[in-house]
N, C-alpha and C positions, 0 to 999 in steps of 0.2 A: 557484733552478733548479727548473724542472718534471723531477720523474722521468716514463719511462715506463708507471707503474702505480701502482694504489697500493700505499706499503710491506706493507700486512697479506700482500699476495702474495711476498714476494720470499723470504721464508724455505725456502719450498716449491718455489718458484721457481731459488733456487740448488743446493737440496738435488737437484732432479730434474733439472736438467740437468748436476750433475757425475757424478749415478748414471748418465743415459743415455750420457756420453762412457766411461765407465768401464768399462760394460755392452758396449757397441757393439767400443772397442779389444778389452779384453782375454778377453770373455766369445766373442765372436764373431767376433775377428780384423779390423776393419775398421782400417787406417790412419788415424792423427788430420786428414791433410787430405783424404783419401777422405771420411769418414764426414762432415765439416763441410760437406764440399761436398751432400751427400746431405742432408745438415737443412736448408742454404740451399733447394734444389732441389724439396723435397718440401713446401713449403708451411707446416710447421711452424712453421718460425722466424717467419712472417710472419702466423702464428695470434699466436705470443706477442705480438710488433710491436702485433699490431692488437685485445690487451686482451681475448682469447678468456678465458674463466672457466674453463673447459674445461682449456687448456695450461698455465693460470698456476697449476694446481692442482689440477687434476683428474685426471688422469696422473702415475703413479708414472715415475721413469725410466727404467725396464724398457720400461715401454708406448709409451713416450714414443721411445725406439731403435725399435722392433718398429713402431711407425707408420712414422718415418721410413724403413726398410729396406723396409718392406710396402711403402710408396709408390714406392720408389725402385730397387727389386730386388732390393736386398741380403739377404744370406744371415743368417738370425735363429738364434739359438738358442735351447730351452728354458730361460725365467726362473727356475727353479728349480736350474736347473742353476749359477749361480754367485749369491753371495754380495758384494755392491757392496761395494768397497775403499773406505773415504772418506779414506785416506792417501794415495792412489794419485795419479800426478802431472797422469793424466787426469779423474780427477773433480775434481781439484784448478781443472784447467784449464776444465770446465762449469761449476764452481762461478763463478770469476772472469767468464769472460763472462758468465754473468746476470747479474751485478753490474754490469758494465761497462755493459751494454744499458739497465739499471734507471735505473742512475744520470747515465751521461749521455744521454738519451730518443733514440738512434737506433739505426736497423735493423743488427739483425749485419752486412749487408753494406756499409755504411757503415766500422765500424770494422775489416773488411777492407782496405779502401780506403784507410783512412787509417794503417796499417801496423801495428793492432791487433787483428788476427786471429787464428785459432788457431793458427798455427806460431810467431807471436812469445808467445804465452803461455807454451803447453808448450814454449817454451826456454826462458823465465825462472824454470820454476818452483824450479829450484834454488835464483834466489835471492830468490823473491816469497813462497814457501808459508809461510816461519817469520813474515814477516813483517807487523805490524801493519795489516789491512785499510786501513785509513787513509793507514798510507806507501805500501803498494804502489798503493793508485789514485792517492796522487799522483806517484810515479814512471810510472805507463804515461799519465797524462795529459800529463805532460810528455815522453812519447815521442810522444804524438798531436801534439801541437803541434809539434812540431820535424819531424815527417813530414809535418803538412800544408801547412809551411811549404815544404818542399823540391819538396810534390807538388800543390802547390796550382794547381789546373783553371783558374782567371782568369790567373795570370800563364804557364802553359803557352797559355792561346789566344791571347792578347797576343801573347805574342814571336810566334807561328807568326801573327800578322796584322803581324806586321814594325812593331809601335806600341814607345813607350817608355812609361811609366806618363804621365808628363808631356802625350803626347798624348792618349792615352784620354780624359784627366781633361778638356782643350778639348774634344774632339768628341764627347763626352756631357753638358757637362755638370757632372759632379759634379767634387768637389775632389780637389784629389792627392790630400790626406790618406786620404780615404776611397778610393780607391784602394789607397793603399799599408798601408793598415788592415786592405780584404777579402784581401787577397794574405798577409798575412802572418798571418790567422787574428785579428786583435784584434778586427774587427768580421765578425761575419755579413752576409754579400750577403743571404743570403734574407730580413732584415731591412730592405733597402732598398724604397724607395718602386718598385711596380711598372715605371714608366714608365721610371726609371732603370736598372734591371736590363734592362729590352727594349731602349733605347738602346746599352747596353754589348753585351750578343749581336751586335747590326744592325754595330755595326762592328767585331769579331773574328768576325765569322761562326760563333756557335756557337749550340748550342742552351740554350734556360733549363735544363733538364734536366742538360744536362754540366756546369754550375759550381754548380746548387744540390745535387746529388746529394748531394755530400761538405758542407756550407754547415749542416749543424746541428749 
């Protein structure tokens, strides 16, 4: 599997975005899905996405809140003024999404989408934090899976084109199997042969964009 970056980054990388969730909640009052929404929103996250040298390590977490708030309007407070928890269930919580974003190579808002975002972290941290980095990403990956199964964008445009999998798979085209593969998360659509993927939009009416969004 391709990660996101390369690892020498990630150490820095998880350390500064649990300080910035930690700094943001507790130091400055911002709510955990207020303040997630402000780091999608503010360009940040889509620094780190996009392999900035700068975000992945250049930024302490402090800075790295105080960006996102600067840009975004929210109300900052003096860095000196608190002292980063690294127990804390919010740093805990930045901590794992860098990890999460690292290791499986897609956009924060992606693992939003797929029902791993910040409100499902910081409720599991009760029972993720003690546990072996290793288990807990195989538990939230197998939460991804089963959320993308249920929330999966090809078999939602499907039914709303009034098709069964059976047809799609004639009137493109391609085989059930592979059909019933993309649907169910075993194979990647955005893996598929271009032509195949334009075929399937043209007759569920959707856009490439609505089924590849979530698709890595």
């Amino acid at each position: 599997m391709m990660h996101a970056y390369n690892k020498y980054y990630l150490d820095d990388m998880m350390s500064a975005m649990g300080a910035m969730f930690d700094y943001a909640v507790n130091a400055c009052g911002h709510g955990m899905e207020m303040f997630h929404s402000r780091f999608l929103a503010s360009g940040v996250a889509g620094q780190i996405e996009m392999r900035n040298p700068r975000y992945l390590s250049g930024l302490s977490g402090i800075e790295m809140a105080q960006e996102v708030l600067g840009k975004t309007g929210g109300v900052m407070s003096e860095p000196n003024d608190y002292v980063i928890d690294q127990g804390s269930a919010e740093y805990w919580t930045g901590w794992m999404l860098a990890y999460l974003q690292w290791y499986l190579n897609v956009s924060f808002s992606v693992l939003q989408q797929r029902g791993m975002g910040i409100s499902e972290l910081y409720s599991n941290y009760g029972t993720l934090h003690e546990a072996d980095l290793s288990k807990a990403l195989e538990i939230v990956r197998d939460r991804l899976v089963e959320s993308y199964k249920k929330n999966n964008p090809l078999r939602a445009a499907r039914k709303n084109a009034g098709l069964t999998q059976e047809e799609l798979a004639s009137l493109t085209g391609s085989s059930l199997s592979a059909i019933r593969a993309y649907e169910q998360g075993q194979l990647s659509i955005s893996n598929a042969a271009a032509e195949s993927v334009l075929k399937i939009c043209q007759e569920i009416g959707c856009s490439l964009s609505s089924i590849l969004s979530v698709a890595n």
